[in-house]
C-alpha positions in Angstrom: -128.5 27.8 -48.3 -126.5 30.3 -47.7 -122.3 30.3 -47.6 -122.3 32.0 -44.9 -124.0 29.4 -42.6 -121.2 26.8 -43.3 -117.7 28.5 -42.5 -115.9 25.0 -43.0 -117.4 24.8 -46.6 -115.4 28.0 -47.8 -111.8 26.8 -49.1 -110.4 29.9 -47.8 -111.6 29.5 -44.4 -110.1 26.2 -43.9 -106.6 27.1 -45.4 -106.6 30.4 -43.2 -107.7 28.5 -40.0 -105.3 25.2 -41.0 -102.4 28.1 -41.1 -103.2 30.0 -38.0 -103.3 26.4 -35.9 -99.7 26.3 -37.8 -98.7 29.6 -36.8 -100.6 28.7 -33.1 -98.6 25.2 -32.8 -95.7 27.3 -33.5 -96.2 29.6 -30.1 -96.8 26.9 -28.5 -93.7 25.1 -29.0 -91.9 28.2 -29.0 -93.3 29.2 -25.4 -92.8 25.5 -24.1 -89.4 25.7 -24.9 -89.0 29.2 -23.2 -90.8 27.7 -20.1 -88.6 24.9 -20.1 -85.4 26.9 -20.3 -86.4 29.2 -17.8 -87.2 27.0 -15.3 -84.1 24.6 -16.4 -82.2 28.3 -15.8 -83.7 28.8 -12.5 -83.0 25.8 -11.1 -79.1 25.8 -12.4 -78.8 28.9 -10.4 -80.2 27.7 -7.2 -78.3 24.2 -7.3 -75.0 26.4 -7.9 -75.6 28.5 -5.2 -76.6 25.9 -2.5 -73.0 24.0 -4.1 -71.2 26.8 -3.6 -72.6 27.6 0.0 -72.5 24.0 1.1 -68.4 23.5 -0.4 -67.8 27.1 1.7 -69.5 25.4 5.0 -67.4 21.5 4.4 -64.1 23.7 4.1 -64.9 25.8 7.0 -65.7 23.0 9.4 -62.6 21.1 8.1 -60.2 24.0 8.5 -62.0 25.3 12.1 -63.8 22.7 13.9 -67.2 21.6 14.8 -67.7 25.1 17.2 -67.0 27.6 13.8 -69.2 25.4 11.6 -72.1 26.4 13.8 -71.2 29.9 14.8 -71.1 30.2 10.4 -73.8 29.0 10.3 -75.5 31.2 13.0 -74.0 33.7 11.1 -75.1 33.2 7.9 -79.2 32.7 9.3 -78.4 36.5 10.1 -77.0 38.1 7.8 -80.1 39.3 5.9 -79.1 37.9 2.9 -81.6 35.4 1.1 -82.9 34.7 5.2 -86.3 34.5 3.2 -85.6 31.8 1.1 -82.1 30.2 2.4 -82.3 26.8 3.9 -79.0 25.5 6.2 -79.8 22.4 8.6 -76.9 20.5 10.3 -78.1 17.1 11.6 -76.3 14.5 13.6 -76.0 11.2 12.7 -79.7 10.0 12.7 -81.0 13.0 11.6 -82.1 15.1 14.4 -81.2 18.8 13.9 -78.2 20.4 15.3 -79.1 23.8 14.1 -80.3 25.2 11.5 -83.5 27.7 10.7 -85.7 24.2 9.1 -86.3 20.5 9.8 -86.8 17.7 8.0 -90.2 16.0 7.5 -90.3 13.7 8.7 -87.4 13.4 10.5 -85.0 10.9 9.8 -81.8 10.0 8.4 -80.6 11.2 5.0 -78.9 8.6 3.0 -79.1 10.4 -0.2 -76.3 12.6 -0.8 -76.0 15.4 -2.9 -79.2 17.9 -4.7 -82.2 16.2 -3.9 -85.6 17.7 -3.3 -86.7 17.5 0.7 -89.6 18.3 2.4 -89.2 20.2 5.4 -90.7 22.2 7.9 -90.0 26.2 8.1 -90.9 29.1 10.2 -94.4 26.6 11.2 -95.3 25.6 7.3 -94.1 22.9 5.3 -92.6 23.8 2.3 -90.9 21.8 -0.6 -87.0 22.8 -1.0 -84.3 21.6 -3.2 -80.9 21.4 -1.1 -77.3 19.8 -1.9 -76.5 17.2 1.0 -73.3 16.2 2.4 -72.2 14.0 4.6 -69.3 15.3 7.1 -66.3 13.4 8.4 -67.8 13.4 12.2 -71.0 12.0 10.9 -72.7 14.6 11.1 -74.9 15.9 7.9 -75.1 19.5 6.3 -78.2 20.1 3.8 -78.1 23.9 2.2 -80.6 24.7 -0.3 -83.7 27.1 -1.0 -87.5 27.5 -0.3 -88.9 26.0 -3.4 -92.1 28.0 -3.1 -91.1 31.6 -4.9 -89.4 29.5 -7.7 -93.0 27.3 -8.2 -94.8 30.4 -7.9 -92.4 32.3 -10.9 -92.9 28.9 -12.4 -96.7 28.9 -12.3 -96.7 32.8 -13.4 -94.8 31.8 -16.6 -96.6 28.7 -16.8 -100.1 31.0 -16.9 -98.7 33.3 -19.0 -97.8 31.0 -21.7 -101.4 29.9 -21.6 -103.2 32.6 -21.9 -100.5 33.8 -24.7 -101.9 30.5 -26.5 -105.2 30.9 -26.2 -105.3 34.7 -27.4 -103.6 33.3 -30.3 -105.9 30.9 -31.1 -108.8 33.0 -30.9 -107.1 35.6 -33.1 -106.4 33.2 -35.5 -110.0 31.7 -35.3 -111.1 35.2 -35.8 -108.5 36.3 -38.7 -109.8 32.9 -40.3 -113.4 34.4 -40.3 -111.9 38.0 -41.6 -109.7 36.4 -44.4 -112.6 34.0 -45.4 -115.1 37.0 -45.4 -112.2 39.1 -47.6 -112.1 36.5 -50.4 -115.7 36.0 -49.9 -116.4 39.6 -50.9 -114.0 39.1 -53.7 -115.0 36.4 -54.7 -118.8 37.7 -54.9 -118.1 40.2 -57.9 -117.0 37.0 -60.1 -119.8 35.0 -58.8 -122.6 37.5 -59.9 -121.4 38.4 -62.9 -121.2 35.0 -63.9 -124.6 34.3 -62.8 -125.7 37.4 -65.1 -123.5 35.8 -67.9 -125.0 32.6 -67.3 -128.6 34.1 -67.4 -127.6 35.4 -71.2 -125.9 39.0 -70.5 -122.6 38.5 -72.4 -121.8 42.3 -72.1 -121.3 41.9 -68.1 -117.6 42.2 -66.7 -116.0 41.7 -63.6 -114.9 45.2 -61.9 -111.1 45.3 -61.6 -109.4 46.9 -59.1 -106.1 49.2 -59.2 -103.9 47.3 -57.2 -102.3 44.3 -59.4 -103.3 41.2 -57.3 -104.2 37.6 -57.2 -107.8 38.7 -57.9 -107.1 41.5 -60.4 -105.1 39.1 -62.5 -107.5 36.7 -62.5 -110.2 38.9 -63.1 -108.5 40.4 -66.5 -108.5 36.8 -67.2 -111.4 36.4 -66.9 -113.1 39.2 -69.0 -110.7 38.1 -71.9 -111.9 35.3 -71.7 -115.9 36.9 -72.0 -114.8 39.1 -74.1 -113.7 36.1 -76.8 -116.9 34.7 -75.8 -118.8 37.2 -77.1 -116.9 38.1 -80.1 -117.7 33.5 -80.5 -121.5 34.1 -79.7 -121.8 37.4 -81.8 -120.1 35.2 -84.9 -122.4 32.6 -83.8 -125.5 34.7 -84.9 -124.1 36.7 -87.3 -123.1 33.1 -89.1 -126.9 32.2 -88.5 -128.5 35.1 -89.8 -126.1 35.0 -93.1 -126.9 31.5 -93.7 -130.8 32.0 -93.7 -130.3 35.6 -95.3 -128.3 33.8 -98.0 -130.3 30.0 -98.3 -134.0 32.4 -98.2 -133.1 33.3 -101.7 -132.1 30.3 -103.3 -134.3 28.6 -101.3 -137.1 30.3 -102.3 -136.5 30.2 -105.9 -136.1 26.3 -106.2 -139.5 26.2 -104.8 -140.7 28.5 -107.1 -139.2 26.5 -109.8 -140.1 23.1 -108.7 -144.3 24.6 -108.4 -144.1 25.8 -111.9 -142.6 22.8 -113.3 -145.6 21.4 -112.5 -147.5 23.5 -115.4 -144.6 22.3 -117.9 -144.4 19.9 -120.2 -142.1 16.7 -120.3 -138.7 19.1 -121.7 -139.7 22.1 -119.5 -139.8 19.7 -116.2 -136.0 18.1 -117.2 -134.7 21.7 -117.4 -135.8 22.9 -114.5 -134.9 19.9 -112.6 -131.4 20.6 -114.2 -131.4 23.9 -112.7 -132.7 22.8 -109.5 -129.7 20.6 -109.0 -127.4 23.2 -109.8 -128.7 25.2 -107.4 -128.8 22.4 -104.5 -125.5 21.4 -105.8 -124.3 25.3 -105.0 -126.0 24.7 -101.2 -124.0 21.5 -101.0 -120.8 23.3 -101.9 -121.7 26.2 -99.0 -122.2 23.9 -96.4 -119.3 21.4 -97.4 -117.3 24.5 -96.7 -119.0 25.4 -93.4 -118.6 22.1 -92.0 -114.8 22.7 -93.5 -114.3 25.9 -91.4 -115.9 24.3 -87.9 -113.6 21.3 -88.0 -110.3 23.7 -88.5 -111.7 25.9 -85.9 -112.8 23.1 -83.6 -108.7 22.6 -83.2 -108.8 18.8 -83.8 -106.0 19.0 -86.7 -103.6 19.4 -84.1 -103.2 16.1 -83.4 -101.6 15.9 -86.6 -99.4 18.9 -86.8 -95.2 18.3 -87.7 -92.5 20.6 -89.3 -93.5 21.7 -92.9 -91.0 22.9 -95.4 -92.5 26.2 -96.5 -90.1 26.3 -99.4 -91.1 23.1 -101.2 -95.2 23.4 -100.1 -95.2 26.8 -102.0 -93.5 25.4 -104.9 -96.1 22.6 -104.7 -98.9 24.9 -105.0 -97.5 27.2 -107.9 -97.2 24.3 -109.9 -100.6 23.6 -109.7 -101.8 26.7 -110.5 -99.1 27.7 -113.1 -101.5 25.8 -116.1 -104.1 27.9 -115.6 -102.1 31.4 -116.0 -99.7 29.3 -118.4 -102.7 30.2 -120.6 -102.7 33.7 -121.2 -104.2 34.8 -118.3 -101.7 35.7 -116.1 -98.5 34.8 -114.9 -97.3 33.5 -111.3 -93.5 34.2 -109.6 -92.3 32.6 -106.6 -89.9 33.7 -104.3 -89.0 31.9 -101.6 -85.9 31.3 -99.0 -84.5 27.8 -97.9 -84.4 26.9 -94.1 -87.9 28.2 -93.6 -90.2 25.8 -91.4 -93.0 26.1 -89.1 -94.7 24.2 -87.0 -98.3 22.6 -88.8 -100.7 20.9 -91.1 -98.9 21.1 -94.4 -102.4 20.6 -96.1 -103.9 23.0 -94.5 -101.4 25.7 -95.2 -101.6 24.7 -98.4 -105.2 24.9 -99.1 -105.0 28.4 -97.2 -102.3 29.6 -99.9 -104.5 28.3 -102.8 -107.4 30.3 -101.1 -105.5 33.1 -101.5 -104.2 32.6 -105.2 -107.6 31.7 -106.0 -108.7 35.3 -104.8 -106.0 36.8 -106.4 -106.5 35.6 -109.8 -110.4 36.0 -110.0 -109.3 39.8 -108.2 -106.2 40.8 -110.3 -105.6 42.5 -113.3 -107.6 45.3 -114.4 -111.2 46.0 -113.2 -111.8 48.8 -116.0 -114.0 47.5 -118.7 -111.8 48.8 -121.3 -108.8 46.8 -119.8 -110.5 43.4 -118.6 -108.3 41.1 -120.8 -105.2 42.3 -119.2 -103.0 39.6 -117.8 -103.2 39.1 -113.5 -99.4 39.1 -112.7 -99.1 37.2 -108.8 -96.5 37.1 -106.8 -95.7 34.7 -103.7 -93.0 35.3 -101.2 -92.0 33.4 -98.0 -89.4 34.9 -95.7 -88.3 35.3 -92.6 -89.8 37.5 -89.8 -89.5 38.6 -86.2 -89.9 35.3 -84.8 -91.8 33.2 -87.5 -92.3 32.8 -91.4 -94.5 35.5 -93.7 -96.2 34.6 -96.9 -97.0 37.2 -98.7 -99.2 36.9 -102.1 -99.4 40.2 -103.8 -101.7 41.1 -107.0 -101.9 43.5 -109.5 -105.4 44.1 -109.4 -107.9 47.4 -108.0 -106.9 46.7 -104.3 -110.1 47.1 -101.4 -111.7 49.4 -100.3 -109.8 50.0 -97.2 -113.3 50.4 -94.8 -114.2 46.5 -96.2 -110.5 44.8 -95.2 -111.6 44.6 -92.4 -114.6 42.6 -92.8 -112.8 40.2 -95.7 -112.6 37.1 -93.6 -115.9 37.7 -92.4 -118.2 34.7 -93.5 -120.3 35.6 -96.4 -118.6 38.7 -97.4 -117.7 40.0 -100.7 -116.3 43.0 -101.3 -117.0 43.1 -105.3 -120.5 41.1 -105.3 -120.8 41.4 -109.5 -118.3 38.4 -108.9 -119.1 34.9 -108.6 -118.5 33.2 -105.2 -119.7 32.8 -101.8 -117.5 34.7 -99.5 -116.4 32.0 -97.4 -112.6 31.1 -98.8 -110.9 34.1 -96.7 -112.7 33.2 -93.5 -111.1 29.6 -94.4 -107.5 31.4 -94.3 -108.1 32.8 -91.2 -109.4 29.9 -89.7 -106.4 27.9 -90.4 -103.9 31.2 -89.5 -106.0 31.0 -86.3 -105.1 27.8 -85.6 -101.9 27.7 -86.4 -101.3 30.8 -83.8 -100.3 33.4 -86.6 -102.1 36.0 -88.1 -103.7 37.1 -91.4 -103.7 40.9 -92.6 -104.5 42.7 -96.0 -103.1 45.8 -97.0 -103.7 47.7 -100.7 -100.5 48.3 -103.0 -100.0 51.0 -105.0 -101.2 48.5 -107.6 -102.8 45.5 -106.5 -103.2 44.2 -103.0 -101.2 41.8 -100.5 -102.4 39.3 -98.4 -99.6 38.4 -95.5 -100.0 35.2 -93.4 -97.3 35.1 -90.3 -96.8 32.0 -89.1 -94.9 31.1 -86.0 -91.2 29.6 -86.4 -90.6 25.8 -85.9 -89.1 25.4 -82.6 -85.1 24.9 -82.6 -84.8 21.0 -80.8 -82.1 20.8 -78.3 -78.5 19.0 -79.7 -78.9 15.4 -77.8 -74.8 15.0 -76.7 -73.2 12.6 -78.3 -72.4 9.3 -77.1 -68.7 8.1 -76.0 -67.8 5.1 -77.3 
């Protein structure tokens, strides 16, 4: 089914439309409290005005008599000014009317005193007004207010517009919450086909990115680093594969060969082929031991075990195991190294990776000239510091590398100088454990010899804990 037919299953729809009821709550408060202070406003006014009037008609009747408070108010029913909406009603004592332009409904005494809301009768209608009551010395009773009606009408107009303010906001948001949904939904699409491809078996597929640096572009560079390691994995995956039965086809091959001849052999034939035969398997043993070696440091589960390592004393370690061997004529081994220097790791690990490299070294260095074999390998090992880590560097005096094949040396399998014994598999070792160590592994020819240079990150400097007052 469709997406599409199910808005409310789209994550982006639900955040856009849970913010736009935010933003349409918002309005709404926002215009209650305008309609609330306008008519609070409104009605201030008209309460001071009818105060005002009413204190002006008490003060008038107290300085001039009962005759001037009527012919003021006769005046002011006249004068044109507010004669729409004014309301002035002197009563007698039990509420009839004196004079005045409204009456009360129904008509009785007031025993309320000051602003009160009456109904009263005006020009034939009956109309709601709010009016500020007094009671006069003679007993008499003077109510001035206003017709209530224009203010309920401006306060229904404001009241209306505030509604239909809401409800255009809350269809715009209901309809911005469709457009932003249908925005990251078209976004979203290019990742979700090109995944689909990828998942299909198309490893070479990428996600377009845009120009503009966004949520999306960011996240789609991600992700094509992220394919683009995947296929570098999968194309290691089967170039691995194809070495391994490119490389067991042959030995393979020739044990069975052995084994069906042994059958024609005598007693002494059969033991020496069986000898040979377990050399051989012995050999396959050794090539996967180190396979399986190379999965597990790549696999990242060393880790777990990782602590600061002394670089100083682990590369002292490993020259003194191999200094017997070029003790003995063949060589000699110097090592140069700085105090301080630690990283952050599996000391055995870096270690076998250093003896990877000496191993190469010695079987490489020296002379590769047929007149000149005997001459003796001279290595040197170096630790130092660098631009935010530790370099090892083991250096050799023999014919350096081609410099098209460096770049293939940690490749499994490879050898660059195949009339030499080995399996090619003890530099894509180093690089496995460089890898996992987050540093890097390079080779670069001398003008005599060639260096290998592992870079390894520095251990991180721990915060000083204060110290305690006693």
């Amino acid at each position: 089914m469709s997406t599409r037919a199910k808005p409310w299953s789209s994550t982006a729809f639900r955040l856009a439309l849970q913010f736009a009821g935010l933003m349409v709550l918002t309005m709404a408060i926002v215009l209650a409290v305008f309609y609330v202070q306008t008519v609070g406003v409104l009605r201030a006014r008209v309460d001071r005005q009818a105060e005002a009037h009413l204190k002006r008609l008490v003060e008038h009747s107290g300085k001039y008599g009962q005759e001037a408070l009527e012919a003021e108010i006769r005046q002011t029913l006249q004068d044109g000014v507010n004669t729409d909406t004014e309301i002035v009603i002197l009563m007698d004592a039990h509420g009839a009317p004196v004079i005045g332009n409204a009456t009360v409904v129904p008509l009785r005494r007031l025993t309320t005193m000051g602003m009160r809301e009456l109904k009263v009768r005006r020009s034939g209608h009956i109309v709601n007004a709010r009016v500020s009551v007094v009671e006069l010395p003679s007993g008499q009773f003077i109510a001035v207010g206003t017709d209530m009606q224009q203010q309920r009408e401006m306060e229904d107009l404001v009241g209306r517009a505030s509604l239909l303010a809401a409800v255009v906001a809350f269809f715009m948001a209901v309809a911005g919450a469709f457009t932003f949904r249908r925005v990251v939904d078209e976004r979203a699409a290019a990742i979700r086909n090109t995944m689909a491809r990828v998942a299909a078996g198309d490893l070479s597929q990428r996600i377009p990115v845009a120009g503009r640096d966004d949520e999306f572009t960011l996240l789609n560079r991600d992700i094509n680093s992220m394919l683009d390691r995947l296929e570098q994995l999968m194309e290691g995956i089967r170039h691995v594969s194809n070495t391994i039965a490119h490389n067991l086809r042959t030995p393979l091959t020739r044990i069975t060969l052995q084994l069906r001849n042994a059958r024609q052999l005598g007693a002494e034939g059969q033991a020496a082929t069986l000898a040979r035969v377990s050399g051989e398997v012995e050999e396959l043993g050794v090539i996967f031991d180190k396979l399986l070696q190379i999965a597990e440091v790549e696999s990242g589960t060393s880790r777990a075990s990782f602590g600061p390592v002394d670089i100083n004393a682990l590369l002292l370690d490993v020259a003194e195991f191999y200094e017997p061997l070029l003790d003995e004529g063949v060589g000699e081994l110097k090592v140069n190294v700085q105090d301080g220097l630690e990283v952050l790791g599996d000391g055995n690990l870096i270690a076998s990776a250093v003896s990877n490299l000496l191993d190469n070294a010695i079987k490489y260095g020296g002379s590769s000239d047929a007149e000149a074999l005997q001459r003796p390998v001279h290595i040197v090992v170096k630790a130092q510091r660098a631009v935010s880590g530790v370099e090892i560097l083991v250096q050799d005096n023999g014919p350096g590398v081609d410099p098209q094949a460096i770049e293939k040396m940690t490749t499994r399998f490879f050898r660059a100088r195949k009339e030499r014994s080995g399996y090619g598999l003890g530099l894509a070792s180093v690089h496995a454990i460089v890898q996992l160590h987050g540093g890097r592994l390079d080779f670069s020819n001398l003008e005599r010899g060639l260096q290998a240079r592992i870079w390894l990150p520095a251990l991180p400097k721990q915060p000083i804990a204060p110290m305690l007052q006693a």
